[in-house]
Structure formats: structure tokens, C-alpha cells
N, CA, C, O and CB atoms as a CASP TS submission, in Angstrom:
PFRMAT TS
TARGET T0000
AUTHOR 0000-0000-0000
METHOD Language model
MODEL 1
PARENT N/A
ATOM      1  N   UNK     1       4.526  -3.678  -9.211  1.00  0.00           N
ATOM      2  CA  UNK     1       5.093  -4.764  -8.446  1.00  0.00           C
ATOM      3  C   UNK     1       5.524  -5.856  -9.406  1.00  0.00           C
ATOM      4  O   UNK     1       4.780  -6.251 -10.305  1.00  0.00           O
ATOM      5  CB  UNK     1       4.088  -5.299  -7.404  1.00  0.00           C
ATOM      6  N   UNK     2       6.466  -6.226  -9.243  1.00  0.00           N
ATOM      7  CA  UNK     2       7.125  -7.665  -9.867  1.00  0.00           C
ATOM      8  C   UNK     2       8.109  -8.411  -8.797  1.00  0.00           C
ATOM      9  O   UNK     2       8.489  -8.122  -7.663  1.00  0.00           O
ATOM     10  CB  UNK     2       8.136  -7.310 -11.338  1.00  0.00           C
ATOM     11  N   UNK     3       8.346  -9.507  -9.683  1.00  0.00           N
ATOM     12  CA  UNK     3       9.872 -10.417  -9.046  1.00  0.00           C
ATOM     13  C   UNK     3      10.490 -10.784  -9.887  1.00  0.00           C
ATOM     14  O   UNK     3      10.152 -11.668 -10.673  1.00  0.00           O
ATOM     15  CB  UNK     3       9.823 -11.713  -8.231  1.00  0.00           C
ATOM     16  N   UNK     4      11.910  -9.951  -9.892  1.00  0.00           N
ATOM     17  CA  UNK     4      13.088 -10.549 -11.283  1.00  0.00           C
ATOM     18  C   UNK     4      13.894 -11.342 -10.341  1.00  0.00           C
ATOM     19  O   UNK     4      13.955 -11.353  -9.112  1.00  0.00           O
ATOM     20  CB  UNK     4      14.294  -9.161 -12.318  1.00  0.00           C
ATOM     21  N   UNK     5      14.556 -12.070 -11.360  1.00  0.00           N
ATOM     22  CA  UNK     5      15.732 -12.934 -10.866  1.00  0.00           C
ATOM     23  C   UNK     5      16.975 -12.016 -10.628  1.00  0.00           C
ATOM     24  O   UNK     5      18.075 -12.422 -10.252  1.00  0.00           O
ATOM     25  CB  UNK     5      16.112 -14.115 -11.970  1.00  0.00           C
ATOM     26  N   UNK     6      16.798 -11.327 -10.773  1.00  0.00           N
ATOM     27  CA  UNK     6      18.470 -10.402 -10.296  1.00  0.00           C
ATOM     28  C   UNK     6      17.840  -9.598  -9.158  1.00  0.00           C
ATOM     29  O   UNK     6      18.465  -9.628  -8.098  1.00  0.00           O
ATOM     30  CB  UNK     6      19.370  -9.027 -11.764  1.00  0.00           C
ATOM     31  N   UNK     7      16.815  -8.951  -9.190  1.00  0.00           N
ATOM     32  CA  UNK     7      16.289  -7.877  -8.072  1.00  0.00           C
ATOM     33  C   UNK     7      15.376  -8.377  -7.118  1.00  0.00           C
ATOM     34  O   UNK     7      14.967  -7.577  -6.277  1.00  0.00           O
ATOM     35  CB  UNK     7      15.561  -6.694  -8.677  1.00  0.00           C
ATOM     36  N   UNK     8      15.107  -9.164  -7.095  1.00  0.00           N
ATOM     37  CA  UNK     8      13.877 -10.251  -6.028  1.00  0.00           C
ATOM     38  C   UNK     8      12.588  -8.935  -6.459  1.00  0.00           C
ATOM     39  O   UNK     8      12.423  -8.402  -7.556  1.00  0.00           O
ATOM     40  CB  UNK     8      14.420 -10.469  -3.431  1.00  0.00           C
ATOM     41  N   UNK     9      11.857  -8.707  -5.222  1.00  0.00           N
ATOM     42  CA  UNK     9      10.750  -8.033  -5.037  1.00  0.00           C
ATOM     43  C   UNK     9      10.709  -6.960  -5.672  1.00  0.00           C
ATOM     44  O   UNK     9      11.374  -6.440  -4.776  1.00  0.00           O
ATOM     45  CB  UNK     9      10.507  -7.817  -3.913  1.00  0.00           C
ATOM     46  N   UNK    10      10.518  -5.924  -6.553  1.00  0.00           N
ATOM     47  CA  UNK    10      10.229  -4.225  -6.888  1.00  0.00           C
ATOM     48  C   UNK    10       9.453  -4.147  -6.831  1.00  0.00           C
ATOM     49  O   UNK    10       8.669  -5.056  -7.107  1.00  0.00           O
ATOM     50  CB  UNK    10      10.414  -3.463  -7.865  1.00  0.00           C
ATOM     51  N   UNK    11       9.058  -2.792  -6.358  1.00  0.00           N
ATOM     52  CA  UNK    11       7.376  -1.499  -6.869  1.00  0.00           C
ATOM     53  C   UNK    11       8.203  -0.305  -7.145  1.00  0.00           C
ATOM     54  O   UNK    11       9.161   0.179  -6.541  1.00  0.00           O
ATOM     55  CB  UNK    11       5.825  -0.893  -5.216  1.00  0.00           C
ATOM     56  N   UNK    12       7.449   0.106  -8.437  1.00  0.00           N
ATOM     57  CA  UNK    12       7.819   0.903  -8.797  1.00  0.00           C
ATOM     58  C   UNK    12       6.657   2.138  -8.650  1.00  0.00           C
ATOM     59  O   UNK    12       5.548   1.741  -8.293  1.00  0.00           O
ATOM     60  CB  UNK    12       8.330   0.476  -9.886  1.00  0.00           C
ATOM     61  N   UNK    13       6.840   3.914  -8.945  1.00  0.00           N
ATOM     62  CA  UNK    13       5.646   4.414  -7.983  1.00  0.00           C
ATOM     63  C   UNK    13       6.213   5.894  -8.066  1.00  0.00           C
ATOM     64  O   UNK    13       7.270   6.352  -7.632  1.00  0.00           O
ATOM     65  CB  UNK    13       5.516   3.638  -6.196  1.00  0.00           C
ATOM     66  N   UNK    14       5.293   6.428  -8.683  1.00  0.00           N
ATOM     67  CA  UNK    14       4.891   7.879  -8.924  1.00  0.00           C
ATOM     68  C   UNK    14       5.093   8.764  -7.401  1.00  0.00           C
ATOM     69  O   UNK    14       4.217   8.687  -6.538  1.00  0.00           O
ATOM     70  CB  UNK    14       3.140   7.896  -9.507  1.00  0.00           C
ATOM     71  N   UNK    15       6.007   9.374  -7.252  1.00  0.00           N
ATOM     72  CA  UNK    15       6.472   9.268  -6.241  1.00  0.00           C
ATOM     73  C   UNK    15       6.157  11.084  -6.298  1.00  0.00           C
ATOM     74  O   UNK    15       5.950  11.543  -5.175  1.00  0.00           O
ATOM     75  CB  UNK    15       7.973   8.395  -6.108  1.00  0.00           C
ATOM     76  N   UNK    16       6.119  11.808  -7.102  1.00  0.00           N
ATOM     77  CA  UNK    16       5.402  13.031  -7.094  1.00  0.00           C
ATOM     78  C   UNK    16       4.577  13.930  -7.484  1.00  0.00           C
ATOM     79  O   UNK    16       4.576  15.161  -7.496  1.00  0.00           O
ATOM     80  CB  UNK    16       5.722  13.406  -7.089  1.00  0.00           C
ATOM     81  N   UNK    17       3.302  12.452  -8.061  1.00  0.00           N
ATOM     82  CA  UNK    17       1.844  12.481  -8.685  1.00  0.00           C
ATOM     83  C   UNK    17       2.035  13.019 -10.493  1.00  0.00           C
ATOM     84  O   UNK    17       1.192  13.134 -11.383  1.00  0.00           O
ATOM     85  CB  UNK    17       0.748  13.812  -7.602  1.00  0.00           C
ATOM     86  N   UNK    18       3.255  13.210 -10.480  1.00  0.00           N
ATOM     87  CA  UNK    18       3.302  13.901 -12.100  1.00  0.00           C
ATOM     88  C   UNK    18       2.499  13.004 -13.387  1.00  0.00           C
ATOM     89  O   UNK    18       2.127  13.502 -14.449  1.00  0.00           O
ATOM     90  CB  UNK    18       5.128  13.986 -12.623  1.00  0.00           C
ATOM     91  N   UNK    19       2.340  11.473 -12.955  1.00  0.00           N
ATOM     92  CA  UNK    19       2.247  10.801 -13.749  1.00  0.00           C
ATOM     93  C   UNK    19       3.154   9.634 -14.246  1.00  0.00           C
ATOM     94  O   UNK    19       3.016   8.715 -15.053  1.00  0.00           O
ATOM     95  CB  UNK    19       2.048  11.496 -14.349  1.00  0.00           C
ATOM     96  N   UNK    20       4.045  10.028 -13.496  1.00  0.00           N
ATOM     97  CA  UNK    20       5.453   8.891 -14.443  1.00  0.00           C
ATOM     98  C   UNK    20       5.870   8.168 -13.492  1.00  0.00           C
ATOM     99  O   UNK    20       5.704   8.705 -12.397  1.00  0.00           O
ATOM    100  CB  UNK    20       7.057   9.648 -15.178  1.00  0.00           C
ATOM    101  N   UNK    21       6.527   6.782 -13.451  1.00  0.00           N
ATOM    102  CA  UNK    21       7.117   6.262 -12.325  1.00  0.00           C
ATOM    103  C   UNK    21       8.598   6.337 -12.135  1.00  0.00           C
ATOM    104  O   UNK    21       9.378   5.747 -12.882  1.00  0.00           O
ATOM    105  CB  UNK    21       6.760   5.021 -12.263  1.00  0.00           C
ATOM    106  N   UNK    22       8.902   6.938 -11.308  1.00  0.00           N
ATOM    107  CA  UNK    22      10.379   8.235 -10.870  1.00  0.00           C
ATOM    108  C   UNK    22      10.914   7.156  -9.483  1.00  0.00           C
ATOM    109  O   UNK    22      12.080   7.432  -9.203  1.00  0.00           O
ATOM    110  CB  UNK    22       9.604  10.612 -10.039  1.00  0.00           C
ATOM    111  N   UNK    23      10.502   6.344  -8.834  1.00  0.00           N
ATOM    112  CA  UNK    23      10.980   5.749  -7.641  1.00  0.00           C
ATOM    113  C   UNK    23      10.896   4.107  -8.013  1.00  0.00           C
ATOM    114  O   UNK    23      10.209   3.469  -8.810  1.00  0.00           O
ATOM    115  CB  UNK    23      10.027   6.254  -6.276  1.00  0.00           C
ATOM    116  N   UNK    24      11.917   3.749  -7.057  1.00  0.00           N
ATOM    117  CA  UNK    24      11.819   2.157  -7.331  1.00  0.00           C
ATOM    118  C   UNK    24      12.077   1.685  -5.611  1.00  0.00           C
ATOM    119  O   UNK    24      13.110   2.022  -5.033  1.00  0.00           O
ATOM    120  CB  UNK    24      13.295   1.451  -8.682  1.00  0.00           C
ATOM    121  N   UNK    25      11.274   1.084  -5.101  1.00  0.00           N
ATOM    122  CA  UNK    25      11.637   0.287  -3.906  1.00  0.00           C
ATOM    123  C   UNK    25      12.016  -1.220  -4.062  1.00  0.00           C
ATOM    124  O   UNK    25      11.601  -1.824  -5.052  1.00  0.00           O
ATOM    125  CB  UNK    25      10.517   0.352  -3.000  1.00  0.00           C
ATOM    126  N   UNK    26      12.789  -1.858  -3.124  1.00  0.00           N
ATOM    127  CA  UNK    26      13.875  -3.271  -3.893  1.00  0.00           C
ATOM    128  C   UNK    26      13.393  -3.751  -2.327  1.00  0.00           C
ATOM    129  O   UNK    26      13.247  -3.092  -1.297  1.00  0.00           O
ATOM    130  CB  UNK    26      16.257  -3.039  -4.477  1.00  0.00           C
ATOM    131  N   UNK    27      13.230  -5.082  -2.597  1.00  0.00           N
ATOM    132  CA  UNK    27      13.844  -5.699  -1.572  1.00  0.00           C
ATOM    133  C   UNK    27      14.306  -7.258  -2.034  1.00  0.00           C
ATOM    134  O   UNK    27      13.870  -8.407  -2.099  1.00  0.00           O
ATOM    135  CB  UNK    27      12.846  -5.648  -0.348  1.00  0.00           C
ATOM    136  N   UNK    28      15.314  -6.578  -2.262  1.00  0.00           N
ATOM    137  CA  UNK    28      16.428  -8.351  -2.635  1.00  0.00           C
ATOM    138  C   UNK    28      16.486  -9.135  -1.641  1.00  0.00           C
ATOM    139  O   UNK    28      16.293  -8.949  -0.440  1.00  0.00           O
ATOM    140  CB  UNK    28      18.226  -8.278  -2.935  1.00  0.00           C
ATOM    141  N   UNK    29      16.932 -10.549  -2.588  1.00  0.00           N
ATOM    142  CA  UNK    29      17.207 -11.555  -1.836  1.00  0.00           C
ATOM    143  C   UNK    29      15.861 -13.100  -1.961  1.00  0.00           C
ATOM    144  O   UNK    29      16.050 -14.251  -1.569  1.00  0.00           O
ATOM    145  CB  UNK    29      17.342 -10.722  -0.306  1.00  0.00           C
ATOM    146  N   UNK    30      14.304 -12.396  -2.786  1.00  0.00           N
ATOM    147  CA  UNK    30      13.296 -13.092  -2.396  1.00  0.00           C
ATOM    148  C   UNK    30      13.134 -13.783  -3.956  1.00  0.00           C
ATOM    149  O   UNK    30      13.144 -13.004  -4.909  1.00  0.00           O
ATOM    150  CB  UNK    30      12.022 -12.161  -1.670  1.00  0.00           C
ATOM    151  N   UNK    31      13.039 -14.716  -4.116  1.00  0.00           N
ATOM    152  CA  UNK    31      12.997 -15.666  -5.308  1.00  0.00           C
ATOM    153  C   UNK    31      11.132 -15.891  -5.304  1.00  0.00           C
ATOM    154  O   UNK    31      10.218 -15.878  -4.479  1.00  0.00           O
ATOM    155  CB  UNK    31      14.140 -17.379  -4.960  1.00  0.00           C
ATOM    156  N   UNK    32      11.328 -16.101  -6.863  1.00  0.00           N
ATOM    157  CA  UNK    32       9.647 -17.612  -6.646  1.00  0.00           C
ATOM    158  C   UNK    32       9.483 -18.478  -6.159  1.00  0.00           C
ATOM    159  O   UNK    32      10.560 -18.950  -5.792  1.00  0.00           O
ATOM    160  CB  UNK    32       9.101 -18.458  -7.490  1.00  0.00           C
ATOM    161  N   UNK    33       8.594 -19.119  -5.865  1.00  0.00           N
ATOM    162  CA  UNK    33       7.214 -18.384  -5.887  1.00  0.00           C
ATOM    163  C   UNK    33       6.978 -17.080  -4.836  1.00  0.00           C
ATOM    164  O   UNK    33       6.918 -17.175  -3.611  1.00  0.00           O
ATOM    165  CB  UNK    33       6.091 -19.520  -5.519  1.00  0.00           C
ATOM    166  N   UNK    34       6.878 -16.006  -5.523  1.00  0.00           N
ATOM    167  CA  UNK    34       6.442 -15.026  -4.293  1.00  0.00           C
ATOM    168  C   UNK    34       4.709 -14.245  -4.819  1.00  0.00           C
ATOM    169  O   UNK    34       4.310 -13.910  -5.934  1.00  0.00           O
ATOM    170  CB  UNK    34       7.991 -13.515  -4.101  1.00  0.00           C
ATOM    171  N   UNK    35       4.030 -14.186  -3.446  1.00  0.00           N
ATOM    172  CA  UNK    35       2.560 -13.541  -3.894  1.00  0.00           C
ATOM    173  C   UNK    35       2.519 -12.228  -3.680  1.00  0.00           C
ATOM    174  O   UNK    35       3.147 -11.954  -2.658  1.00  0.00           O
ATOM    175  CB  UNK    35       1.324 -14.079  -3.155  1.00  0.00           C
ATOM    176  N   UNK    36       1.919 -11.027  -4.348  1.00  0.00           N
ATOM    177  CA  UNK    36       2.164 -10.166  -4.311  1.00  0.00           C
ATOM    178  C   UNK    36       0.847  -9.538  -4.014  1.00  0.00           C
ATOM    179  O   UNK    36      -0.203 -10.165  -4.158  1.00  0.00           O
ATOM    180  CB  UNK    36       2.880  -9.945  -5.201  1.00  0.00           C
ATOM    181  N   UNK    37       0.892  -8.360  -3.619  1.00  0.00           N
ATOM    182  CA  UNK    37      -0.819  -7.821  -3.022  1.00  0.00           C
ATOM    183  C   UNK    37      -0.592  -6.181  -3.528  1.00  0.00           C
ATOM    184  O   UNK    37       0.538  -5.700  -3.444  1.00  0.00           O
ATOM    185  CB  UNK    37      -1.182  -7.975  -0.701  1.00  0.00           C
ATOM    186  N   UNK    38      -1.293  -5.678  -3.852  1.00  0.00           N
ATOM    187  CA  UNK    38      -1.544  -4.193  -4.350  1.00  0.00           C
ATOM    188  C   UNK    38      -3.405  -3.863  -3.585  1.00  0.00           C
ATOM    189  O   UNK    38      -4.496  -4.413  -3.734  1.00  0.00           O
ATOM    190  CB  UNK    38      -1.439  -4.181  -6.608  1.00  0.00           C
ATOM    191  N   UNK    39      -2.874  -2.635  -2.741  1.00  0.00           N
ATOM    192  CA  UNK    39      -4.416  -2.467  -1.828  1.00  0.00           C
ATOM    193  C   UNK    39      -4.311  -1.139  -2.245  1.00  0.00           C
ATOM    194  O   UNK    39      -3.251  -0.559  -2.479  1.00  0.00           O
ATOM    195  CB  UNK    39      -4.601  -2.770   0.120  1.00  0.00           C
ATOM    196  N   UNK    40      -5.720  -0.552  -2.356  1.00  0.00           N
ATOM    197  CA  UNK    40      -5.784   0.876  -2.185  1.00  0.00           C
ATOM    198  C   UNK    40      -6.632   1.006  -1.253  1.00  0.00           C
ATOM    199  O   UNK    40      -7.373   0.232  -0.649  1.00  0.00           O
ATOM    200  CB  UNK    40      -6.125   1.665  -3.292  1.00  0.00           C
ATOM    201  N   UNK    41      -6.279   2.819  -1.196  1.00  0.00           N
ATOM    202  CA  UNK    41      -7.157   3.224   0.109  1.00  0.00           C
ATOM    203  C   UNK    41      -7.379   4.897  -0.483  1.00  0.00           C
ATOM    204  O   UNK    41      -6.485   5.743  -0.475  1.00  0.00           O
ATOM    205  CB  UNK    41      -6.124   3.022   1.973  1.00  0.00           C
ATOM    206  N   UNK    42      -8.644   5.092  -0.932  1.00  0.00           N
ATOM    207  CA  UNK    42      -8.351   5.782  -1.441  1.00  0.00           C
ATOM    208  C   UNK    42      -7.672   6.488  -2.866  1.00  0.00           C
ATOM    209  O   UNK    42      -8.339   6.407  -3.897  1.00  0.00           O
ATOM    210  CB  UNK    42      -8.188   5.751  -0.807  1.00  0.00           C
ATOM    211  N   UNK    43      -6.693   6.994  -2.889  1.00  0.00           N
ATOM    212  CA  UNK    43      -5.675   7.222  -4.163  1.00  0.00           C
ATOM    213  C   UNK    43      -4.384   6.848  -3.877  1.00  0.00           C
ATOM    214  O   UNK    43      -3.460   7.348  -4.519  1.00  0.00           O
ATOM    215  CB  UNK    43      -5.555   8.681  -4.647  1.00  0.00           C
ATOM    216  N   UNK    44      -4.170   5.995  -2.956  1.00  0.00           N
ATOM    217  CA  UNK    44      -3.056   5.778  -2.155  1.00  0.00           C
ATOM    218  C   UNK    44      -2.858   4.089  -2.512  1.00  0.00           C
ATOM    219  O   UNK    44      -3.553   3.176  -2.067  1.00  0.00           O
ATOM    220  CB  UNK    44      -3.364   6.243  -0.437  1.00  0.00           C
ATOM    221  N   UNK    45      -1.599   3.969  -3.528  1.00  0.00           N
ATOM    222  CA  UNK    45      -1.934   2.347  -3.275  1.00  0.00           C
ATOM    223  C   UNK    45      -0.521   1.711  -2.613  1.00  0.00           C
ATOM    224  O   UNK    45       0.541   2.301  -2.413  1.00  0.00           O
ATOM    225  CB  UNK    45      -2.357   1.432  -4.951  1.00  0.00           C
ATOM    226  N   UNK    46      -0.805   0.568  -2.391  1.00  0.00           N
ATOM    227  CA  UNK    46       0.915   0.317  -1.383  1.00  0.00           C
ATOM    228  C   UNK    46       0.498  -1.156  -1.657  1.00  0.00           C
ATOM    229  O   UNK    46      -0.650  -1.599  -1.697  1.00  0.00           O
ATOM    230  CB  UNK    46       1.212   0.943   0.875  1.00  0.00           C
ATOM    231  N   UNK    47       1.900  -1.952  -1.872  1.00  0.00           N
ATOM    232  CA  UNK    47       2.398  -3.009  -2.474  1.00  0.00           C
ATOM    233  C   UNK    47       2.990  -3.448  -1.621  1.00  0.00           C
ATOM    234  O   UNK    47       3.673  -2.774  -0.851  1.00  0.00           O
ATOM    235  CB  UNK    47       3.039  -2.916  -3.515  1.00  0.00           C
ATOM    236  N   UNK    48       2.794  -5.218  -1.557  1.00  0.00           N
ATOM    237  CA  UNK    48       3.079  -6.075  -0.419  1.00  0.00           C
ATOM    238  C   UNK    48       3.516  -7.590  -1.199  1.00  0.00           C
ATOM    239  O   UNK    48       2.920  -8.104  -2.146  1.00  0.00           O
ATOM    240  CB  UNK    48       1.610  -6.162   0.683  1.00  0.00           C
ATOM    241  N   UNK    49       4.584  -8.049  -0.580  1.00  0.00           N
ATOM    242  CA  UNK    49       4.923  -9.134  -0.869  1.00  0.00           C
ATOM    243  C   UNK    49       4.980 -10.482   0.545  1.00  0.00           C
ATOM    244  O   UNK    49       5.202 -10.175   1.716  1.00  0.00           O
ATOM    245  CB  UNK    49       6.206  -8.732  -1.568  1.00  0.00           C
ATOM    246  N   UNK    50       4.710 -12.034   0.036  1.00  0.00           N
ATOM    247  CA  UNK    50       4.586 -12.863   1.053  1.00  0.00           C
ATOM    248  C   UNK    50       5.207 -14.140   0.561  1.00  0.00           C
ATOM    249  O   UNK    50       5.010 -14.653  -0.541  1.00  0.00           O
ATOM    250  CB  UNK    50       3.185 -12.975   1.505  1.00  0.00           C
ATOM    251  N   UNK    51       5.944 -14.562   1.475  1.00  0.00           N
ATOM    252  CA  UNK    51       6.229 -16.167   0.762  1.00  0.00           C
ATOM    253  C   UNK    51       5.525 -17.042   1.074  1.00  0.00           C
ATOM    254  O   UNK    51       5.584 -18.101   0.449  1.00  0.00           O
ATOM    255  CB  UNK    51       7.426 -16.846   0.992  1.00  0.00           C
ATOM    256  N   UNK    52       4.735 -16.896   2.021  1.00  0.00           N
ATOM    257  CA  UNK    52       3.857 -18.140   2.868  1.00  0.00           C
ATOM    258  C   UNK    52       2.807 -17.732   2.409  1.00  0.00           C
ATOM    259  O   UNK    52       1.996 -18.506   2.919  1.00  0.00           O
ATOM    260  CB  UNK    52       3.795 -18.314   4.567  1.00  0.00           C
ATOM    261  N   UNK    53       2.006 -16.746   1.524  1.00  0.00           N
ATOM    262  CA  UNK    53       0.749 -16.329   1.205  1.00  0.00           C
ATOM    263  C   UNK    53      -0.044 -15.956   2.397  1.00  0.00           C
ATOM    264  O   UNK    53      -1.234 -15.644   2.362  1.00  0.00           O
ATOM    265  CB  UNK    53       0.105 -17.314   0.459  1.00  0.00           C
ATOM    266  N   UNK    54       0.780 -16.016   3.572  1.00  0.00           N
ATOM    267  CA  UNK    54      -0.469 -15.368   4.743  1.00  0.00           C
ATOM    268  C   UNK    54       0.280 -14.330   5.438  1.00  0.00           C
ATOM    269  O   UNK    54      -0.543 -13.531   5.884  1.00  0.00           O
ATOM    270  CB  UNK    54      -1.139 -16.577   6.070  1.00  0.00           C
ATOM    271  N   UNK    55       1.379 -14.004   5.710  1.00  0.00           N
ATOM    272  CA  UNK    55       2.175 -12.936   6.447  1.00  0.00           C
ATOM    273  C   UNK    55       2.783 -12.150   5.104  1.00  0.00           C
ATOM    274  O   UNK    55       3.645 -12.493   4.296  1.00  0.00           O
ATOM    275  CB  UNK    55       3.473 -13.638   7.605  1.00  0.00           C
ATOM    276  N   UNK    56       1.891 -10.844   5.225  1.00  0.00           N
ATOM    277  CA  UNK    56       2.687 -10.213   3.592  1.00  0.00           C
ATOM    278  C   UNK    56       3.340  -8.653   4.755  1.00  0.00           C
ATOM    279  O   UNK    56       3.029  -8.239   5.873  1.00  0.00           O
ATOM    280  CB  UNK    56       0.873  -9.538   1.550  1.00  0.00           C
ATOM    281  N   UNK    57       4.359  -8.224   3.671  1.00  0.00           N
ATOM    282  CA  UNK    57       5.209  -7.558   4.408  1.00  0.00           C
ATOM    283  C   UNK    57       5.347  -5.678   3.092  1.00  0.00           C
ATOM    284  O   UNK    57       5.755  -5.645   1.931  1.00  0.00           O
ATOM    285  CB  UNK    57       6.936  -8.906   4.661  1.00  0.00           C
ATOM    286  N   UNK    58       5.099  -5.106   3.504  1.00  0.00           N
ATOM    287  CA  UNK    58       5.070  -3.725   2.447  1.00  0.00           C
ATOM    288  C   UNK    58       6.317  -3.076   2.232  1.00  0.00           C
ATOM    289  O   UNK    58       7.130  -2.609   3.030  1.00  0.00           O
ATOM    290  CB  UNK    58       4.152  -2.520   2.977  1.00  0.00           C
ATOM    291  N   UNK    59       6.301  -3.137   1.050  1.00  0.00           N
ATOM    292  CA  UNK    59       7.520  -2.716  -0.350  1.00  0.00           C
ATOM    293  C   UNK    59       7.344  -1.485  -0.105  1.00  0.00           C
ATOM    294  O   UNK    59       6.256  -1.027   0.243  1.00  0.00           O
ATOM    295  CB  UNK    59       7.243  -3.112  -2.196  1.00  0.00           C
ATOM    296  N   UNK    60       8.636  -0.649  -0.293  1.00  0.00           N
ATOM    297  CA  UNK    60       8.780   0.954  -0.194  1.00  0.00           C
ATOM    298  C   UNK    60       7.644   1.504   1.209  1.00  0.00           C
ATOM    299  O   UNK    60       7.560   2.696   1.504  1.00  0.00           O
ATOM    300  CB  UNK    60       8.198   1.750  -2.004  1.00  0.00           C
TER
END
């Protein structure tokens, strides 16, 4: 997970366990300050972004 100035939000993500990161999910348009959340469950992790720090919304 990051936030660039050209791409707003990315996660990037091993998308067929090989080891390498092969997928990129975008969601443009979101500037700084943005908070970012990484949860697992399991071996399963999923990436979330929020501008208000209380309503976060999931990347890819």
C-alpha cells in the first residue's frame, strides 16, 4: 500500500502466491493526507484506505 502523487491510493499483491507482486490495484484521484490499514485474516491480507480516518474503504 502507498499514496503517489500521480497514482493516489495503490496495493500492490501476489496475486498467484508465487511470491512476486504481479497485480496492482489504483484508485486515483485521493491525495494526502490519506490513512492506510493492512488487516489479515489468516494468510489473506486486504488493504484499505480513509480520508476521515474512520470510514476506510478496500483497495483491489
Amino acid at each position: 500500500m502507498a499514496v503517489t502523487p500521480g497514482n493516489g491510493v495503490v496495493r500492490e499483491y501476489d496475486s498467484n502466491g508465487d511470491g512476486y507482486l504481479d497485480t496492482e490495484a489504483k484508485i486515483t484521484g485521493i491525495k494526502a493526507p490519506v490513512w492506510l490499514r493492512l488487516t489479515r485474516t489468516g494468510n489473506q491480507v486486504s488493504g484499505y484506505y480513509s480520508t476521515n480516518g474512520t470510514t476506510f474503504t478496500q483497495v483491489g
